[in-house]
C-alpha positions in Angstrom: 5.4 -21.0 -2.2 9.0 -19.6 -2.1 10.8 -17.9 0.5 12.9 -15.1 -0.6 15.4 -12.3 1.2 14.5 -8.6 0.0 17.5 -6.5 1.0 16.7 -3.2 1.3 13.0 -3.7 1.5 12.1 -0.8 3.5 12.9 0.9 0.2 10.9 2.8 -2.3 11.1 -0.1 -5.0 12.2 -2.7 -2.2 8.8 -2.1 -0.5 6.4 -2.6 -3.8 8.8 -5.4 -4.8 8.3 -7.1 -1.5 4.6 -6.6 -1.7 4.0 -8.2 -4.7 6.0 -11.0 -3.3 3.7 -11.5 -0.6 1.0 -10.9 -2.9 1.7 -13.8 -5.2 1.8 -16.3 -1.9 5.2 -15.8 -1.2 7.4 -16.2 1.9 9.1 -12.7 2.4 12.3 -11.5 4.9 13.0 -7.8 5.0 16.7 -6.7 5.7 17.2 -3.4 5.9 18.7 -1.2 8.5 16.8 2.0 8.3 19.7 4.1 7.0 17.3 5.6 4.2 14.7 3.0 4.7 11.3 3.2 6.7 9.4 1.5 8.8 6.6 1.9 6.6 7.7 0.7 4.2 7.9 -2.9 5.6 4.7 -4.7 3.9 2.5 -6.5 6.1 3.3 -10.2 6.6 6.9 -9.5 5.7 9.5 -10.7 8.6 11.9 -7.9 9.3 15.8 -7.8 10.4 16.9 -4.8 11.3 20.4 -5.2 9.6 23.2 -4.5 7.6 23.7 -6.2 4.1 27.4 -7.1 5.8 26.0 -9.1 8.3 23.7 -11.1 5.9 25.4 -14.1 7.0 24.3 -14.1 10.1 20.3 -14.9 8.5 21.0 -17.3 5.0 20.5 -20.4 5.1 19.3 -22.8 2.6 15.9 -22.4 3.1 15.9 -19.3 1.3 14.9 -20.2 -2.2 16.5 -16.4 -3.5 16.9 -13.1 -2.7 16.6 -9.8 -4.2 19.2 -7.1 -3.5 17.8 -3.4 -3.7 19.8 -2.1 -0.4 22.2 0.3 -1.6 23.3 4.2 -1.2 22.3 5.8 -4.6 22.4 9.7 -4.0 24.6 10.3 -7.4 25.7 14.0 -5.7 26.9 12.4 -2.5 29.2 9.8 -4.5 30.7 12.5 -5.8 31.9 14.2 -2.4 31.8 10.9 -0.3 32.6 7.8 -3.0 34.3 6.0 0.3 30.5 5.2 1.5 29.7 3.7 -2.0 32.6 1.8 -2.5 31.8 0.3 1.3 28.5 0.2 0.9 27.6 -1.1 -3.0 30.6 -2.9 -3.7 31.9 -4.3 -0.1 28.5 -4.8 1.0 27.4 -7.0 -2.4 30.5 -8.5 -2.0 30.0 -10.1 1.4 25.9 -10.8 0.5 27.8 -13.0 -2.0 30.3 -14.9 -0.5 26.5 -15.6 2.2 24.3 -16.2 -0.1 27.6 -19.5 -1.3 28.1 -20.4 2.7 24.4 -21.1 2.8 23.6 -22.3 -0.4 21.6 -20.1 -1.7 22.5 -19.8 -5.7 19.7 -17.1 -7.2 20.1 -13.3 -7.1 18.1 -10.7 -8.4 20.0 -7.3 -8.0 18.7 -3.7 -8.7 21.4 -2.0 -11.0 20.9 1.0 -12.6 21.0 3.3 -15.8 23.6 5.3 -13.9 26.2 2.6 -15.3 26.5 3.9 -18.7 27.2 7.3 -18.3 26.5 9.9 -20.3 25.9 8.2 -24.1 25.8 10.0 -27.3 23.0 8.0 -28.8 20.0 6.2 -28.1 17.8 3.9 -27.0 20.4 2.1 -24.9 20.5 -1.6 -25.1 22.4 -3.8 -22.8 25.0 -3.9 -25.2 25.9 0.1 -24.9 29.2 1.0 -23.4 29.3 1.5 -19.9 30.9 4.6 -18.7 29.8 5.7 -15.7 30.3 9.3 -14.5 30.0 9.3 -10.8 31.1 6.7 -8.3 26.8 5.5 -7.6 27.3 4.7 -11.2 30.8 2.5 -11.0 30.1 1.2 -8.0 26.8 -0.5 -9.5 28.6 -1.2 -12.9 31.3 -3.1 -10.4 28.9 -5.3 -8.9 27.6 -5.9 -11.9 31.1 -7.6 -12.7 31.6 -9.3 -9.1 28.1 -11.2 -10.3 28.8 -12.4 -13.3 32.1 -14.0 -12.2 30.3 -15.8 -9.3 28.3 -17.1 -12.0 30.9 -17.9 -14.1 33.1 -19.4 -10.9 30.2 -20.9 -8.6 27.2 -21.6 -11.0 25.0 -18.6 -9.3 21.9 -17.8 -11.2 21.6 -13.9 -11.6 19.5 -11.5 -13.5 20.6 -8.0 -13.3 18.2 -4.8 -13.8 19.3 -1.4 -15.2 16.3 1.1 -14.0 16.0 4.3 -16.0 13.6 6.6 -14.3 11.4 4.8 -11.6 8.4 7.1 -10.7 4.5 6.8 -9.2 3.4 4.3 -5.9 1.6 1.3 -5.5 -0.8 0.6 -2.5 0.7 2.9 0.6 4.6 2.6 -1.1 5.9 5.0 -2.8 8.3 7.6 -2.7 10.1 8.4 0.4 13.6 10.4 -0.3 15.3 12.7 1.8 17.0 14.8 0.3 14.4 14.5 -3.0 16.1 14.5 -5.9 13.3 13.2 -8.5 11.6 14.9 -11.0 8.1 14.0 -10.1 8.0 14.3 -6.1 9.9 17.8 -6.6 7.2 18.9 -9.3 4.6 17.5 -6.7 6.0 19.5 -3.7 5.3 22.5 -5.6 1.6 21.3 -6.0 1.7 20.8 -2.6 3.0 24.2 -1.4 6.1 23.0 0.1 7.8 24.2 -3.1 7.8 27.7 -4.1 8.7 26.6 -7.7 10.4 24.0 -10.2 14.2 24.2 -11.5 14.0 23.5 -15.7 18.1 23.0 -15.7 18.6 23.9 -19.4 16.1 24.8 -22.2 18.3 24.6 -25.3 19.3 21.1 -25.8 18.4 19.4 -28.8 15.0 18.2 -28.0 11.4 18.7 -29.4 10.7 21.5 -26.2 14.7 22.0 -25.1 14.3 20.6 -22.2 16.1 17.1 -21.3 14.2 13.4 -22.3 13.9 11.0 -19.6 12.3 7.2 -19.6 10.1 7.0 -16.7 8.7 3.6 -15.5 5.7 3.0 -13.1 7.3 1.5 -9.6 4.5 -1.4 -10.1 5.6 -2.4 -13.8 9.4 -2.5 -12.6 8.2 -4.9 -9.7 6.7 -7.6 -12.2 10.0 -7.2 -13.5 11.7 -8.8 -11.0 8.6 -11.3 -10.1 9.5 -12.5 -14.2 13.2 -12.2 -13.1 13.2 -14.8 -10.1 11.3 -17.4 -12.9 14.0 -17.2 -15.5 17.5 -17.0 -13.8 19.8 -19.9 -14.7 22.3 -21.5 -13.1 25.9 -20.1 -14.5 24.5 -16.7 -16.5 23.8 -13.2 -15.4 21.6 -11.4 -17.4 21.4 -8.1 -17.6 18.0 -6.4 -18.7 17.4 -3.0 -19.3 13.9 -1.5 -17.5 12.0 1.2 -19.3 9.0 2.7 -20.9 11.0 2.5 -24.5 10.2 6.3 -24.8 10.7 9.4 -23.0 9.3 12.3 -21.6 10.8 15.5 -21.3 11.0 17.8 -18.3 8.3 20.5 -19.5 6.0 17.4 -20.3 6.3 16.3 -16.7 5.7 19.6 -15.6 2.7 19.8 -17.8 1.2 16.3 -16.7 1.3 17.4 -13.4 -0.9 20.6 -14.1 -3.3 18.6 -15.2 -3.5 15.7 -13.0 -3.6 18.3 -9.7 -4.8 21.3 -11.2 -2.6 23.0 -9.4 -0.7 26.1 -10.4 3.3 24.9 -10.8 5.8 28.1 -11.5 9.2 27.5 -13.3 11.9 29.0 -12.5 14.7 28.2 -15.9 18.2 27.4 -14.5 21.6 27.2 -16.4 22.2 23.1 -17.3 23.9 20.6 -14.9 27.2 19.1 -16.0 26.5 15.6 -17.1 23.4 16.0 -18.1 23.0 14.2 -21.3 19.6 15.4 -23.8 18.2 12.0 -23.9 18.3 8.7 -21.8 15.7 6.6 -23.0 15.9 2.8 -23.1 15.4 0.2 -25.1 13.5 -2.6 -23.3 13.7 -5.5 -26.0 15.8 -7.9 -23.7 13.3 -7.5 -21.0 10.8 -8.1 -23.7 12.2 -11.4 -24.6 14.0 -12.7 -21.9 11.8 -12.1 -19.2 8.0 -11.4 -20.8 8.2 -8.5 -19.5 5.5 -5.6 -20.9 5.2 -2.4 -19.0 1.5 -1.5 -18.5 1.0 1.1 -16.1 3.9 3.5 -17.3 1.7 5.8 -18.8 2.9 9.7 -17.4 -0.5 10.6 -16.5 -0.9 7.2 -14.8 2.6 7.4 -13.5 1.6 11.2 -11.9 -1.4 10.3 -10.7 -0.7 7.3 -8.9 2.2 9.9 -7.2 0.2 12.6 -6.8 -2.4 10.4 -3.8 0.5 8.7 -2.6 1.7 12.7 -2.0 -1.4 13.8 -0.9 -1.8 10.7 1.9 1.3 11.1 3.2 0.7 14.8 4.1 -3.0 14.0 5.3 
């Protein structure tokens, strides 16, 4: 057994990550402070501290064996008019869980980065190796912590695996989605299932896609947590890897619409919208590092499964 720090694990993929933790027989600490966090979200068996990632120093010590940084504020609209919180919050925030996670001795890291650090790209699937561009401040502040880890690697001998999610969707157990404001595809598709929604913005139906609608890579919540499970095994002292986490295809907007006809057989009116600037045609990844480096396969990230699993989680919330 292993005792681990989950920050941010009142989180929607902090929460499922922390489950399985506790699942597989380990010793789990929740940090979060609640800013978009919630209570439910804290798995059973899990210790909480209500807390800031800043004060992290006040709770290491060296009996953590790791820990696993999802806290973070990732509304990409809000960088944009407020990149002051980000820069505070991602960057300054990782920054002093670092210099921590040294004064106590604890030398593994497992931090949730994002897809949001390359930008818009002109090609596809996107290895690790594909520039890095970012287009909002959520993105650059992500893509700079990526940086500040692997030179505490390089300088301190900290083991670190970093992991770029594309599009995280579904639930696991009573964890799932939580967001407010909503910004996902999925739980805005399923709000108008609901009734909550009168209908669905398509943003663009001319790009250069099989339907004209934009391509996404969506990955069950569940196969992203065995991710990071695989991640704690093979970090190594001194090198940060850096995995992309994906479905290796995509699915586009009118196909997500589509799948969740089906899976609620509910009635889900479009309403077609002029595009969004920055909104590339395609972000798909390619998974092959996470493949080979970690073992990683994804095997629930099929859309209906993906839906579905979304769809109750939806459903029990609102009963």
């Amino acid at each position: 057994m292993s005792k681990y720090l989950v920050t941010g694990g009142a989180g929607y993929v902090g929460s499922v990550v922390a489950a399985r933790l506790l699942e597989a027989g380990h010793e789990v600490t929740v940090l979060d402070n609640f800013s978009t966090g919630f209570g439910a979200g804290v798995p059973a068996g899990a210790t909480l501290i209500d807390g800031r990632i800043q004060d992290a120093a006040q709770h290491l010590d060296a009996s953590y064996d790791a820990v696993l940084h999802f806290a973070a504020s990732s509304q990409v609209g809000e960088s944009v008019v407020n990149p002051g919180k980000y820069w505070d919050n991602n960057v300054g925030g990782t920054l002093a869980l670092l210099e921590a996670m040294r004064g106590a001795g604890v030398r593994k890291l497992i931090f949730s980065s994002t897809a949001a650090t390359y930008g818009e790209p002109a090609d596809g699937p996107l290895t690790e190796d594909s520039v890095t561009a970012p287009t909002n401040p959520y993105g650059a502040s992500k893509l700079a912590v990526d940086h500040m880890i692997a030179g505490e690697c390089t300088a301190h001998g900290l083991a670190a695996v970093s992991l770029r999610y594309f599009n995280v969707a579904g639930a696991y157990r009573e964890f799932g989605e939580r967001h407010d404001p909503e910004t996902h595809l999925i739980p805005l598709v399923l709000q108008v299932a609901l009734g909550e929604r009168e209908s669905i913005s398509i943003f663009g139906e001319d790009y250069p896609t099989p339907d004209g609608t934009c391509v996404r890579d969506y990955i069950h919540v569940a196969d992203l947590a065995e991710a990071h499970l695989s991640a704690l095994d093979v970090a190594a002292g001194g090198e940060h890897l850096i995995c992309n986490l994906g479905n290796g295809s995509g699915f586009s907007v009118r196909e997500v619409i589509e799948t969740v006809r089906k899976v609620t057989g509910r009635d889900i009116p479009e309403v077609v919208a002029p595009r969004r600037a920055g909104d590339p045609a395609v972000l798909v990844a390619s998974a092959r590092a996470a493949r080979e480096r970690l073992g990683w396969t994804p095997t629930r990230s099929d859309l209906t499964n993906i839906v579905t699993d979304a769809w109750n989680f939806a459903r029990e919330q609102r009963s």
